[in-house]
Every structure is written in structure tokens, then in C-alpha cells.
C-alpha positions, 0 to 999 in steps of 0.5 A: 452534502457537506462542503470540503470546499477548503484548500484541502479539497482544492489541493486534491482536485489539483492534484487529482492529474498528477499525484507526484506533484512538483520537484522542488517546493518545500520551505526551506525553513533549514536555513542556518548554513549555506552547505556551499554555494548553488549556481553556475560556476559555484563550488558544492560541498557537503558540510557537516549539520548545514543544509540548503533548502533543497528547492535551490538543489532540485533537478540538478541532475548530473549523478553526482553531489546535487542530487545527493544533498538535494536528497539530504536536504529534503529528507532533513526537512521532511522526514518524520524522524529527520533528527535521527538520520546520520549525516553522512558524507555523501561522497563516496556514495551512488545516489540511490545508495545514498538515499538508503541511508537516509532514515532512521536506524532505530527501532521500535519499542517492539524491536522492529525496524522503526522505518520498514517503508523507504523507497525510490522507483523511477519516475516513469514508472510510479505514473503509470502504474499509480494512474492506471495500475500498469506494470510489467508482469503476467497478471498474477499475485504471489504468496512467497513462503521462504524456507525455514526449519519447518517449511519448504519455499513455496510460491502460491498465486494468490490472484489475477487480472483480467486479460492477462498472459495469467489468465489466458494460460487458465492459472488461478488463485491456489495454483503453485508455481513448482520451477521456474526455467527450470529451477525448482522453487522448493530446492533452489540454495545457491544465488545463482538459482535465487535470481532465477527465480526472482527473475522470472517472477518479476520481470523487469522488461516487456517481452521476457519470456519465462517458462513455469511448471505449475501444480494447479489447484486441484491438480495431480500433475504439473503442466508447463506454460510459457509466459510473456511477461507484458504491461498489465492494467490491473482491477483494483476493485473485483467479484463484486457480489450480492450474497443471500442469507435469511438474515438479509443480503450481504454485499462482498467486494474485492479491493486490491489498490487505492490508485487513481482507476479504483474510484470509477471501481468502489463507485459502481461497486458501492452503487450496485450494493446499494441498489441491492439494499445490502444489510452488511458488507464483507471489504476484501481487503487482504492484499491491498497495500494503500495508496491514495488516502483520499481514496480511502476517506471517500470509501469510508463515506461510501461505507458510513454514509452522510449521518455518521461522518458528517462534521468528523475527521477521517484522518488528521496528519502530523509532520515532524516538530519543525512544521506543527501547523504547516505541511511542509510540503504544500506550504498549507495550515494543516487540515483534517481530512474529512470523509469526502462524499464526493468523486475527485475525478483522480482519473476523469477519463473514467469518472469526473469530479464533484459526483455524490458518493452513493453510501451503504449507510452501515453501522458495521463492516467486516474487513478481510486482512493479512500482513498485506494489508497496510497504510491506506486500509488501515487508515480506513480501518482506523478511521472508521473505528474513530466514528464508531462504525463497528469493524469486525476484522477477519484475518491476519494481522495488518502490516503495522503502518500509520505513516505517510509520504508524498511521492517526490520526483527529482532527476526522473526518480520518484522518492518515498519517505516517510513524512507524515504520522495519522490519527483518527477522529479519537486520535488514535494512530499507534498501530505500528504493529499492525491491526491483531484480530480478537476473539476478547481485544483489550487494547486499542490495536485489537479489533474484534474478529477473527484469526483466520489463514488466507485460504488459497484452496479457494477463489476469492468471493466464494462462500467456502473460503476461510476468511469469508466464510467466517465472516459470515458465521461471525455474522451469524452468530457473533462468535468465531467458528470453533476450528479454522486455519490460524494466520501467521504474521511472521515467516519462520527464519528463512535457512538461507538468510545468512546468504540471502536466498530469500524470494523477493519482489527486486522491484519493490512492487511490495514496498510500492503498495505499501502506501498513504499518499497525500497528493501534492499540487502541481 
């Protein structure tokens, strides 16, 4: 077993209990102005290009000035594009409104918004739902289609947790959501009728009760259900299963999330295919947004195996050019993460740290994608691209993100900024515009497979659905099938954009997912 004994790996158990780490930190190293005196008494103000190391801002939490030069210090020293932010005068802004605006206003050379992934979410609320998956909901995922031109709105449940209000209620993957109190998804055209839709399908509160008139799969006639909406626990890793083939026997597994309780999962998943001597694996990545990029270095030790990722770099990160060799954050020399093969114990109630990882020892893998899947599952994908192990992509494209953050609590919200970039052991990361699956790829970015549409007339992990099914076939016969459903990225414009009646999760819950989380000490 290869040791990971560093400071990276010490960092890693540290930090394996409490993944938003501490507050301040920070090296300060923008000392060139005081921006105003720090203390009791002292006067604080905003002076244009000076800044104080944010450590002396940290919680000073009154709402007003020092939270907000707290938040313009920090992301002035952290940011990964921090000398493209504005420096405004944080006056005659809120807090949260004031952070907004802290990033980048370019765009890529593709003419998207260079920085797509820039948050907050209350504190309370990132620890537990990083821990354990827990959140306020039903237990159901969505696939929102907006209105377009040539395309109603659309709300299709993509999948749902166990013992969950969803699940009770017999809805499952395929159903369409067709009103919700009432207001017809497919019709709704003022803001009015907007929020009640989002409303209700991203409560906010425990208790809220919401009425649905759905068409399940299958169904000629809607039913109606009432649904309290209540902290769910999510499955990050679901439908493990072993499937026949005359060629051998191929391990499938759904993995939603890289948060703490999935490592107790993708170990007793990669053991049970392992036991079962899987030839191949099918990864069902489609709707899992990241997380935790430990997580994922341990996955692709787990996928590869010892031989292959001995002495080889997961991922290595770089910050902006004030820190070349520093993290910033820690304070550490920058160090390539390794494929971890051993358990961090990031929730050692359900698994403890320094197991070894059981391997599949593949030289191939096919992942399942779609515009959901992002930062930490592209890591995954990348990095084992960078070690050679063949990666069939069945799918849509991915969602485009090789950056990262640290998730930063000050004044009970938790921050997210892009702080890192990653490259893999070849020192590729330039996949800004996603992972595209290719019948004859030519660049880098294009990984051979399969443009496949997620099938939702189908459960997941069934031999019929799209996207598995032409993994399968492509295992079979190295080609794509001749006909299946193309992806689609991009939404058509929605009609209403101009006005804003567009579904959205208000909570961010998309943007959370969208996630590589280095962790940082506490």
C-alpha cells in the first residue's frame, strides 16, 4: 500500500469531521494598505486597491462594513481570477448582494460566463447537508425544461430517495409533475404563478404542505397527492447491481453525490463488485454535481487499482499567481493529490479511517453523463484519463467545471468562490466547456462514446434505459447503436426570459452540487 502519510493526507483526516473548516486563516499576504484601522473603537472604511488581511475581519458580524470588506479581502486574496473582480464600494450594498458581485465579469473564450459557480448558503444548512445529505424537500429530483419556441415547460422527476414523502406517495423516476396548488407547469406566464411553482417544488420550511397533480409513468390520468415536505437523508450511492452478459458480468452503480456518507456507500458497492469479479463497470454519474475531491481520488483507486495509480497524481491544483507554491488557504506547500486507497473516515459513525480501499483493477470504465455531472465527476473522469485508464462517456455533455473552492463559514453563512484550477497527471484540465462524447474525438475534451438523451421512460439500472443500454452495446460491439435519443446541453431560450418566469431551484440546491471541495483544517 502506498503511503499518503504527507501533510495532505493529515490535512484530510483533520478535516474529515468538519469540512468548512475555520473562518479566518489566510496569509494575509495583501498587506500593502491598512484599508482602515481593525478594533474596538477604530474607524472601518473602504479605501479603494487597499486591503486588510481578512483573518483580522473575520467574524465581525454586525450586517454591515466588516463583513463586507471581510468578504472583499478574502476574495482579493483567494479568488482565482481576483484581479478581475471590480472594487467597489461596499456601501450602498446588503451582504449577500455584495458578494455577488465579487467575481469575475468576464467571459470565456466561448462567450459564457467565465464564472458560472459563485454562492453562499447559510452555514447550518452546508453542514448538514454536506455530512449526511440532509435538506428540506420530498425526496425527488427534477429534470426542469423551460419554455421555449419549440418546447413546453416541463417538470419530469428524474429520481428518489428512499423512505421519502416521494416515495411513500408511489412517484418515481418518469412521473411529470402537471400543476402544482394548482398552477399548471406548462401554462403558468406571470411571476405570480412562477413562484408558485418554484415554491413548491423547493420547500424552504419543514411542514409545508404542497399539492401535485402528477401523470405517472405509464399513466393515462393524473392523480393528485399532497406532500409534506421534510429533511430528507439522501442515498448518495443506489441499484448497485451485477449484470450477466456472455462476455462476463458487469458491475452498474448509481452515484449522485461525493459527500461525507457516500464513502461508506462506493466501499460496500466497489466490494460487492469485486467479490462478483465484474469485467466492466458502468459509473451513473448523470446527476451527481461533485463534492468532496478526496472522494473522488478514492473512487478512481477503487475503479484502477493499485498498479495503475501507484506513484500517479490524481489531481494537482493551482491558486491564482500570488500563491505558486502555497495554498492559500492552509498555509501548506501545494501538493498533488494522490489516489487515495485508503478510507478518510469523512463520517466515521458509518466508516472509520485508514481501511484499505477494495479495487476492480479496470483498465476501462463507462460513465453515464449529462450537463449535471460536474466538477468532482469530471475530476474523476479526467484523472483517470490521465493514468490511461480508458473512459467510454455515454451521455450528454458535462457541465464544464475544473475549478474548486473551500467552503468558507463567516458570520453563520458559508461562502463559495472559486479559488482553485485542476489538472490531471498529464496536466490537462482545460474543460471549461464540459467533457463532449464522441463517436471520432479529436480533441482533448472529447472522450469517446456516446451522445445519448437521459431516458426518463425508464428506471435507472434497467438494461432498457438509454444510456445504459448503449453502454452496453458499445461494450459489445465497440460502436454506438445506429438510432438513440441525442442529449441536449443547452435549453432553448425560455420565452419568458426577459421577465423571468423560468423554473429554478431558489435555494441553489444546483449550484451546491456543483461542487470540488478540497477540505480545510479546522
Amino acid at each position: 500500500m502506498k503511503s499518503i502519510s504527507n501533510a495532505l493526507f493529515t490535512s484530510l483526516i483533520a478535516s474529515g469531521l468538519l469540512l468548512t473548516g475555520c473562518s479566518g486563516g489566510g496569509s494575509g499576504s495583501d498587506t500593502s494598505g491598512s484599508g482602515g484601522s481593525i478594533g474596538t473603537g477604530s474607524t472601518v472604511k473602504w479605501v479603494e486597491g487597499e486591503f486588510t488581511p481578512y483573518a483580522q475581519l473575520a467574524n465581525q458580524c454586525d450586517a454591515g462594513l466588516k463583513e463586507k470588506l471581510w468578504l472583499r479581502s478574502w476574495s482579493n486574496d483567494t479568488y482565482l481570477w481576483y484581479s478581475e473582480i471590480i472594487d467597489r464600494d461596499p456601501a450602498p450594498y446588503q451582504v449577500l448582494e455584495y458578494f455577488s458581485l465579487l467575481k469575475t465579469e468576464n467571459l470565456s473564450a466561448t462567450g459564457n460566463p467565465k464564472d458560472q459557480f459563485h454562492f453562499s448558503m447559510p452555514t447550518s444548512e452546508w453542514e448538514q447537508l454536506n455530512q449526511s445529505g440532509a435538506s428540506v424537500g420530498y425526496g425527488m429530483s427534477f429534470h426542469l425544461q423551460q419554455a421555449s419556441s419549440t418546447a413546453d415547460r416541463k417538470v419530469t422527476v428524474t429520481y428518489t430517495e428512499p423512505s421519502s414523502p416521494a416515495t411513500s406517495a408511489n412517484i418515481a423516476r418518469g412521473a411529470v409533475i402537471v400543476s402544482i396548488d394548482g398552477v399548471s407547469v406548462k401554462d403558468a406566464n406571470d411571476m405570480a404563478s412562477i413562484n408558485t411553482l418554484n415554491n413548491g417544488l423547493f420547500p424552504s420550511d419543514d411542514g409545508q404542505e404542497t399539492r401535485f397533480t402528477i401523470l405517472d409513468l405509464g399513466a393515462s390520468q393524473t392523480r393528485d397527492v399532497v406532500l409534506t415536505a421534510q429533511t430528507v437523508v439522501s442515498t448518495p450511492v443506489q441499484n448497485t447491481k451485477v449484470l450477466a452478459s456472455p462476455s462476463g458480468n458487469v458491475g452498474y452503480f448509481q452515484f449522485n453525490s461525493h459527500i461525507a456518507t457516500a464513502e461508506r456507500g462506493l466501499y460496500d458497492a466497489i466490494a460487492t463488485l469485486a467479490n462478483a469479479k465484474v469485467d466492466d463497470l458502468v459509473l451513473d454519474l448523470r446527476y451527481n454535481g461533485g463534492g468532496l475531491l478526496a472522494m473522488a481520488s478514492q473512487l478512481g483507486y477503487m475503479i484502477a487499482g493499485q498498479q495503475a495509480t501507484q506513484n500517479r497524481i490524481f489531481e494537482r491544483s493551482t491558486f491564482n499567481d500570488k500563491y505558486p507554491t502555497k495554498d492559500p488557504v492552509t498555509g501548506q506547500t501545494l501538493t498533488p493529490m494522490p489516489f487515495i486507497d485508503e478510507t478518510i473516515g469523512f463520517n466515521p459513525s458509518l466508516l472509520g479511517g485508514g481501511q484499505s480501499l477494495p479495487s476492480l483493477n479496470l483498465s476501462r470504465v463507462f460513465v453515464l453523463t449529462t450537463d449535471d455531472t460536474c466538477s468532482a465527476s469530471e475530476a474523476l473522469i479526467n484523472s483517470l484519463r490521465g493514468i490511461d485508464v480508458e473512459v467510454i462517456q455515454i451521455g450528454g455533455t458535462t457541465c464544464g467545471k475544473p475549478y474548486g473552492f473551500y467552503p468558507t463559514p463567516n458570520c453563520a453563512t458559508t461562502y463559495f468562490t472559486i479559488q482553485f484550477k485542476g489538472e490531471n497527471d498529464k496536466g490537462f484540465g482545460d474543460y471549461s466547456d464540459g467533457f463532449v462524447p464522441s463517436s471520432n474525438p479529436t480533441l482533448q475534451s472529447e472522450v469517446p462514446g456516446c451522445d445519448v438523451a437521459d431516458d426518463f421512460n425508464h428506471a435507472l439500472g434497467d438494461q432498457d434505459e438509454g444510456q445504459l443500454a448503449a453502454a452496453l452495446y458499445y461494450r459489445d460491439n465497440n460502436s454506438c447503436p445506429a438510432q438513440v435519443a441525442k442529449a441536449s446541453r443547452t435549453q432553448a431560450k425560455p420565452q419568458f426570459v426577459d421577465a423571468g418566469y423560468v423554473l429554478q431551484d431558489t435555494r441553489n440546491q444546483n449550484l451546491l452540487f456543483n461542487n470540488r471541495i478540497l477540505t480545510q483544517p479546522k
